[in-house]
Backbone as CSV, one residue per row, in Angstrom:
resi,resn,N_x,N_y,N_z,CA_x,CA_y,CA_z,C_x,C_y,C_z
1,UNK,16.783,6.862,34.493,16.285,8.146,34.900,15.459,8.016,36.177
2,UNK,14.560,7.119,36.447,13.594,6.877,37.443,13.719,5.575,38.074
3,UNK,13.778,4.902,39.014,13.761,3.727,39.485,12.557,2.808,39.032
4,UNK,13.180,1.785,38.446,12.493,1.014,38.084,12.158,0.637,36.501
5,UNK,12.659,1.939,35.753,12.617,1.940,34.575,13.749,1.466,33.793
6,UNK,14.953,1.179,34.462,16.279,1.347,33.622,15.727,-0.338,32.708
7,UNK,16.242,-0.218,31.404,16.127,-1.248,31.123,15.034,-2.007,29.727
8,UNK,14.014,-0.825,30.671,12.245,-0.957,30.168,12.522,-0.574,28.908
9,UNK,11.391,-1.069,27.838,11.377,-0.403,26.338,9.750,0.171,26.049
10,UNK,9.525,1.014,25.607,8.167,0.898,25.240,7.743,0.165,24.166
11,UNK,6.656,-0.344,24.012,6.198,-1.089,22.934,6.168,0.409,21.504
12,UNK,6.376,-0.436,20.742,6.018,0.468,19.292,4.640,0.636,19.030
13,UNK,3.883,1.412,19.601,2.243,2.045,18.814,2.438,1.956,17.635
14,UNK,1.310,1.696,17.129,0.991,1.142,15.562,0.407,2.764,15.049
15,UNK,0.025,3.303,16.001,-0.855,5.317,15.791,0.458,5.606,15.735
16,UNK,1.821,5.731,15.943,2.955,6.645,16.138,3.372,7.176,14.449
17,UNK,3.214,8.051,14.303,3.247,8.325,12.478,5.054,8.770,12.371
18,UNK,5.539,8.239,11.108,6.671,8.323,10.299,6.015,9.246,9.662
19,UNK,7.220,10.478,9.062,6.679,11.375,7.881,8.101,11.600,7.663
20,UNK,7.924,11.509,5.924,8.643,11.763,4.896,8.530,13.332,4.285
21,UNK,8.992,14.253,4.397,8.279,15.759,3.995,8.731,16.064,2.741
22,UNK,7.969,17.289,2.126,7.828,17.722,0.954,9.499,17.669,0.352
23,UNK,10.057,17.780,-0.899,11.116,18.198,-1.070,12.427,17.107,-0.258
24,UNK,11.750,15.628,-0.197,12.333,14.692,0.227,12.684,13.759,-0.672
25,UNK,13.724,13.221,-1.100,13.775,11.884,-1.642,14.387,10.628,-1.327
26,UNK,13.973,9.597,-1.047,14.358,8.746,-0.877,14.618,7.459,-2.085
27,UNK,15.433,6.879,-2.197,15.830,5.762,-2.909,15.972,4.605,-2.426
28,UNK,15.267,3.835,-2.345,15.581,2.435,-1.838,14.256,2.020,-0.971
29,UNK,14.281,0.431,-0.400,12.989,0.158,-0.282,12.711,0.769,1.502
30,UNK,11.586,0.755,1.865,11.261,1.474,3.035,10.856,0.526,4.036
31,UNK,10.552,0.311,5.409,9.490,-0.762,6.149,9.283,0.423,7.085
32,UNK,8.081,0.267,7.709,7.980,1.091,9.073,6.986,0.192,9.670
33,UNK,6.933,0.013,11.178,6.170,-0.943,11.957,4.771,0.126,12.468
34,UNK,5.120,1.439,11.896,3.836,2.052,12.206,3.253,2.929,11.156
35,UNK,2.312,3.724,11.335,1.906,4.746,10.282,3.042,5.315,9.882
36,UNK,2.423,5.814,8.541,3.200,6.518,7.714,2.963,7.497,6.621
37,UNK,3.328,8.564,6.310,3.141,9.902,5.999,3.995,10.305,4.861
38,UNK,3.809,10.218,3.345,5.006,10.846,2.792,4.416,12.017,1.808
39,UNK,5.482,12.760,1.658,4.461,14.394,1.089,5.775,14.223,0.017
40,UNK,6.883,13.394,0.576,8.117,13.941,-0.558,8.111,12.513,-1.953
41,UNK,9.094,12.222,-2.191,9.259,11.098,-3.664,10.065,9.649,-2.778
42,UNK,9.513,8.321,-3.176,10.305,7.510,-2.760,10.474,6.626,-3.962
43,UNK,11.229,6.053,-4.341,11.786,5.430,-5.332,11.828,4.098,-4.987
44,UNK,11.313,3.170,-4.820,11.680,1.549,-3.992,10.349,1.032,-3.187
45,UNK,10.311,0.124,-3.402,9.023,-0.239,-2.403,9.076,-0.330,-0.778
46,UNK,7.512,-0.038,-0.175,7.043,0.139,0.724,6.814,-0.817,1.588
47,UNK,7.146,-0.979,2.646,6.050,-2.244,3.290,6.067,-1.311,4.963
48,UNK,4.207,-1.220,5.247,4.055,-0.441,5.846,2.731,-1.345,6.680
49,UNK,3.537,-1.256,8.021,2.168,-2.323,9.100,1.130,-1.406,9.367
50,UNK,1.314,-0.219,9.361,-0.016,0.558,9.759,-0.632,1.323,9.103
51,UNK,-1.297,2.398,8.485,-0.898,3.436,7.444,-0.408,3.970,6.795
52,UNK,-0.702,3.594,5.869,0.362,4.535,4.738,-0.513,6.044,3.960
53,UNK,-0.030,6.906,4.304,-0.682,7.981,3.520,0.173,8.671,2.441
54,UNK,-0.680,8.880,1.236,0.639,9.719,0.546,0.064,10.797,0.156
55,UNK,0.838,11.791,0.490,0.105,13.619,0.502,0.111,13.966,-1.310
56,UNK,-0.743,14.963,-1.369,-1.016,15.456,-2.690,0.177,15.748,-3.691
57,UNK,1.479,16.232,-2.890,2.575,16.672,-3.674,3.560,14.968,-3.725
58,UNK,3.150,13.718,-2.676,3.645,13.201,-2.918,3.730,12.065,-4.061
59,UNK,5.375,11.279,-4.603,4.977,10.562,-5.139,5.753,9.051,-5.158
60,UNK,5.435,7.708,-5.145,6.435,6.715,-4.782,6.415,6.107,-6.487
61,UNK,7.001,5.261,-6.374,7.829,4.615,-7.945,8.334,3.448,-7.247
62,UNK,7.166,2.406,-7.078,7.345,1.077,-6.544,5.948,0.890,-6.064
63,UNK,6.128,-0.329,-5.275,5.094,-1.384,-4.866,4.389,-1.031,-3.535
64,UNK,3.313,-0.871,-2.948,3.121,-0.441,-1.764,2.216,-1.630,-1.402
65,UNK,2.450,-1.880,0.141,1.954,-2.890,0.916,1.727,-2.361,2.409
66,UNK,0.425,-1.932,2.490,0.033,-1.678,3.870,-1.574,-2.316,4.441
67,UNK,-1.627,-2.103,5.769,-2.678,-2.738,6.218,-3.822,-1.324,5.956
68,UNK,-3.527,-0.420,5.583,-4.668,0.549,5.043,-3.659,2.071,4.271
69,UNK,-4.199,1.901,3.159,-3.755,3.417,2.172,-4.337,4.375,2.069
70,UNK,-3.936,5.484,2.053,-4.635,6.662,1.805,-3.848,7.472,0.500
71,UNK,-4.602,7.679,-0.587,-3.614,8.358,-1.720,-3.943,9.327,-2.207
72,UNK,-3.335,10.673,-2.276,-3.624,12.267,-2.819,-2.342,12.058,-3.382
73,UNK,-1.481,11.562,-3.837,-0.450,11.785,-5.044,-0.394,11.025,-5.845
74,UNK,0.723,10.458,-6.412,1.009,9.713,-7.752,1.749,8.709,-7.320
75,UNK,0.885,7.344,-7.958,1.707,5.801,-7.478,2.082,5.446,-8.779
76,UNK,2.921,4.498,-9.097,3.716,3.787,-10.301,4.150,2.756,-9.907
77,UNK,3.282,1.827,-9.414,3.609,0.355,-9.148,2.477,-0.156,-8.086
78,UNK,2.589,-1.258,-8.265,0.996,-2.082,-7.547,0.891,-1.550,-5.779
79,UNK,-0.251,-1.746,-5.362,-0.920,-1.539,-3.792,-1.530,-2.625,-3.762
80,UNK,-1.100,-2.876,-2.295,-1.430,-4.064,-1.687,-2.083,-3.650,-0.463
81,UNK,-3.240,-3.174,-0.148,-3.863,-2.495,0.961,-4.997,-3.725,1.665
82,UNK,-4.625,-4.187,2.767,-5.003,-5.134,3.635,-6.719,-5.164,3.479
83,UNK,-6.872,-3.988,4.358,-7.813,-3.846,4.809,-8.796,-2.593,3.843
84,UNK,-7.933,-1.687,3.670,-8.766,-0.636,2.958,-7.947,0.264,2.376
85,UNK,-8.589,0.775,0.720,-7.345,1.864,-0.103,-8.654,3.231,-0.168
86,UNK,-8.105,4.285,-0.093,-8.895,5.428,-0.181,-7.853,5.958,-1.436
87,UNK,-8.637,6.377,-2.476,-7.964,7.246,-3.700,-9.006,8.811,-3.628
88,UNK,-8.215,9.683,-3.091,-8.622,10.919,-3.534,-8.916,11.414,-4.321
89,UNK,-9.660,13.076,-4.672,-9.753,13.042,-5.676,-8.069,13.693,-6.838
90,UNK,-7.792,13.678,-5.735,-6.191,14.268,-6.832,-5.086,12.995,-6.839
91,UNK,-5.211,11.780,-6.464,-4.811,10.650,-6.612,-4.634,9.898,-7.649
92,UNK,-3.440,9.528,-8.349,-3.456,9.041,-9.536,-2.273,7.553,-9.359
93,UNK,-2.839,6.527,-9.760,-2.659,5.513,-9.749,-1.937,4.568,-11.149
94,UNK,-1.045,4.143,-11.170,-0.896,3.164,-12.529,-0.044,2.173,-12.141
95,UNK,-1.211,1.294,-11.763,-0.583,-0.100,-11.417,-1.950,-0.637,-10.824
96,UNK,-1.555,-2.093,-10.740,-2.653,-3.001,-10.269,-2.906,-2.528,-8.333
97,UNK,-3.956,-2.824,-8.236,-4.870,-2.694,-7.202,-5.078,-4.005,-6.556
98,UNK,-4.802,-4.301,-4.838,-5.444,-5.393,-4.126,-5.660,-5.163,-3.061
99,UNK,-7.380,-4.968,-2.832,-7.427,-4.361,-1.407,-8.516,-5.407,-0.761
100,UNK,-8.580,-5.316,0.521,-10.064,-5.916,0.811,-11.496,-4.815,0.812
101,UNK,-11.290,-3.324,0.488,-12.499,-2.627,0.577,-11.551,-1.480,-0.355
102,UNK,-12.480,-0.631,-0.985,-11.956,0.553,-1.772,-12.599,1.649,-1.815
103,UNK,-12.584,3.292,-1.840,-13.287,4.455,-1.669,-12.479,5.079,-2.570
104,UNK,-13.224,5.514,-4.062,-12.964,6.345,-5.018,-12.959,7.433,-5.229
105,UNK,-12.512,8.709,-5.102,-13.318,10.012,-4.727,-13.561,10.358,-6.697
106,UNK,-14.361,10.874,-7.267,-14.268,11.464,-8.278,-13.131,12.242,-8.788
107,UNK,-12.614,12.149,-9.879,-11.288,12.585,-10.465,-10.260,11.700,-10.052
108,UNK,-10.345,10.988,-8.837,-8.958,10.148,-8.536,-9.169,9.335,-10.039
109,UNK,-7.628,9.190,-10.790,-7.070,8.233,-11.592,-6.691,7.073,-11.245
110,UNK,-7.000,5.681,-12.423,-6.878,4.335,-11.747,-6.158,4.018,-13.764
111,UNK,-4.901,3.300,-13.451,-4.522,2.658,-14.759,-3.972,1.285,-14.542
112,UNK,-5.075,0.448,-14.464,-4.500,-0.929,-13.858,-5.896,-1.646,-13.556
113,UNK,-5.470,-2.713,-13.026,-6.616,-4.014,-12.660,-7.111,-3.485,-11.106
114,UNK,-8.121,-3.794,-10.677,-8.596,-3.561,-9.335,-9.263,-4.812,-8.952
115,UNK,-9.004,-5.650,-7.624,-9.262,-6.537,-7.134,-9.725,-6.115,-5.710
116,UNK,-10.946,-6.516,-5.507,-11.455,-6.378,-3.800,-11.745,-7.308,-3.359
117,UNK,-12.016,-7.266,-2.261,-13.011,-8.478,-1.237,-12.002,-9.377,-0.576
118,UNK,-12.712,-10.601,-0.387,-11.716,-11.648,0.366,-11.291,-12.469,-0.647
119,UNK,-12.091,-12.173,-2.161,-11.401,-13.365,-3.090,-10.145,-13.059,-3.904
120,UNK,-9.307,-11.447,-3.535,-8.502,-11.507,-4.016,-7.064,-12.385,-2.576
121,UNK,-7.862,-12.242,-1.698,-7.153,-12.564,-0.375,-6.814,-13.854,-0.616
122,UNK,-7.811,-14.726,-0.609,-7.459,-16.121,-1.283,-6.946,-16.579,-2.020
123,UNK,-7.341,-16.301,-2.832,-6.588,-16.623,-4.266,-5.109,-16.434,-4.864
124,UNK,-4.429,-15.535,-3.743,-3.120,-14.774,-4.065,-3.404,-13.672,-5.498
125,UNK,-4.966,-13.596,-5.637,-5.234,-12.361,-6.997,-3.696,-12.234,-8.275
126,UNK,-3.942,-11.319,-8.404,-2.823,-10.602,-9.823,-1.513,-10.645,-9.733
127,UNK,-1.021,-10.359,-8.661,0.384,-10.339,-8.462,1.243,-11.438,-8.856
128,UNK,1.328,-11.865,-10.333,2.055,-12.974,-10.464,2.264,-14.208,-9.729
129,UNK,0.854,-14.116,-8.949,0.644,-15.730,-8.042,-0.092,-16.176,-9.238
130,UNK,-0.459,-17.578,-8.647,-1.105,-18.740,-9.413,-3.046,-18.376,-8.602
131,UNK,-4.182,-18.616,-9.626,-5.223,-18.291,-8.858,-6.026,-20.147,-9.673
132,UNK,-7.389,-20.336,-9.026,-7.222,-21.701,-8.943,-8.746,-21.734,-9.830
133,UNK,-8.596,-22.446,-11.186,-9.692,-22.484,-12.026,-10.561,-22.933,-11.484
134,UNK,-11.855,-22.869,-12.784,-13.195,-23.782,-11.826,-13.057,-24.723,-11.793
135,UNK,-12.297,-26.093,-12.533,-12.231,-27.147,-12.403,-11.152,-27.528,-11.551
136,UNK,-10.577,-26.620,-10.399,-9.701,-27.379,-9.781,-7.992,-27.098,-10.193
137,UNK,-8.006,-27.098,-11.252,-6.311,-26.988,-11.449,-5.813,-25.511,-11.257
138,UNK,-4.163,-25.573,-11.412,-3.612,-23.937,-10.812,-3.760,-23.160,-12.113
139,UNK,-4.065,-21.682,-12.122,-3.584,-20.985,-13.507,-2.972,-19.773,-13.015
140,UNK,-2.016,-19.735,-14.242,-1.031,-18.823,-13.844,-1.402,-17.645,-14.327
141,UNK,-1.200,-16.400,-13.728,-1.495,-15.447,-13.970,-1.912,-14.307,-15.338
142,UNK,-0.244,-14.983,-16.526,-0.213,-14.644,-17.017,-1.826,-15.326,-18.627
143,UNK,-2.214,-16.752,-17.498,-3.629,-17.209,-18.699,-4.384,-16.774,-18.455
144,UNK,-4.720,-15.670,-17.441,-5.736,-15.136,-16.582,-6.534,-14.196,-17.629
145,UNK,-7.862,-13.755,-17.888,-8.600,-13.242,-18.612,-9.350,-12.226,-17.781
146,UNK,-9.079,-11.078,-18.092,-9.505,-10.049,-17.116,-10.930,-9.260,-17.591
């Protein structure tokens, strides 16, 4: 179009938002290299480099993995939120929790384990990793005492 440009790509912004809208469904697993927005149903897990938000009407049925969550709908399978999970108050949750920071609003629902800080970071936490007793040896998840 312009001299000098033929060729050029822009880099992918990590701010550029994906949205999934109301009355949407998707089946199968998702990735997006940037934010992300879903108001409709996804069925399959998530893996999301920038934001993941899920709107009040929305709801996923799988695993979510982002570098920060935001939740006003209904999850059914574990979050893996890097840096930070926000649960609204119309947010309802049933599955395990691994974040490095967490913000509860009153009424948000939680049916599952919740892990914060950097020691779930280490440790590989709940997710069917191995986490490492006091004396040194591996234990597997399932000897784990919550």
């Amino acid at each position: 179009m312009f001299k000098g440009e033929k060729g050029k790509s822009k880099p992918e912004s990590p701010d550029r938002l994906n949205r999934l809208v109301a009355g949407t469904k998707l089946t199968g697993d998702l990735t997006a290299n940037s934010s992300l927005r879903v108001d409709g149903e996804i069925v399959g897990n998530i893996e999301c480099k920038g934001k993941f938000v899920l709107g009040q009407d929305g709801v996923v049925v799988g695993n979510i993995n982002a570098a920060e969550v935001e939740i006003d709908g209904k999850v059914e399978g574990q979050i893996n939120a890097e840096v930070l999970l926000i649960l609204h108050q119309t947010g309802v949750v049933h599955g395990d929790i691994q974040t490095g920071r967490i913000v509860i609003e009153d009424g948000a629902q939680i049916e599952g384990n919740i892990q914060t800080g950097d020691a779930g970071k280490n440790s590989k936490g709940m997710f069917g990793k191995s986490v490492n007793k006091p004396n040194g040896k591996k234990l597997e998840t399932s000897e784990a005492v919550y």
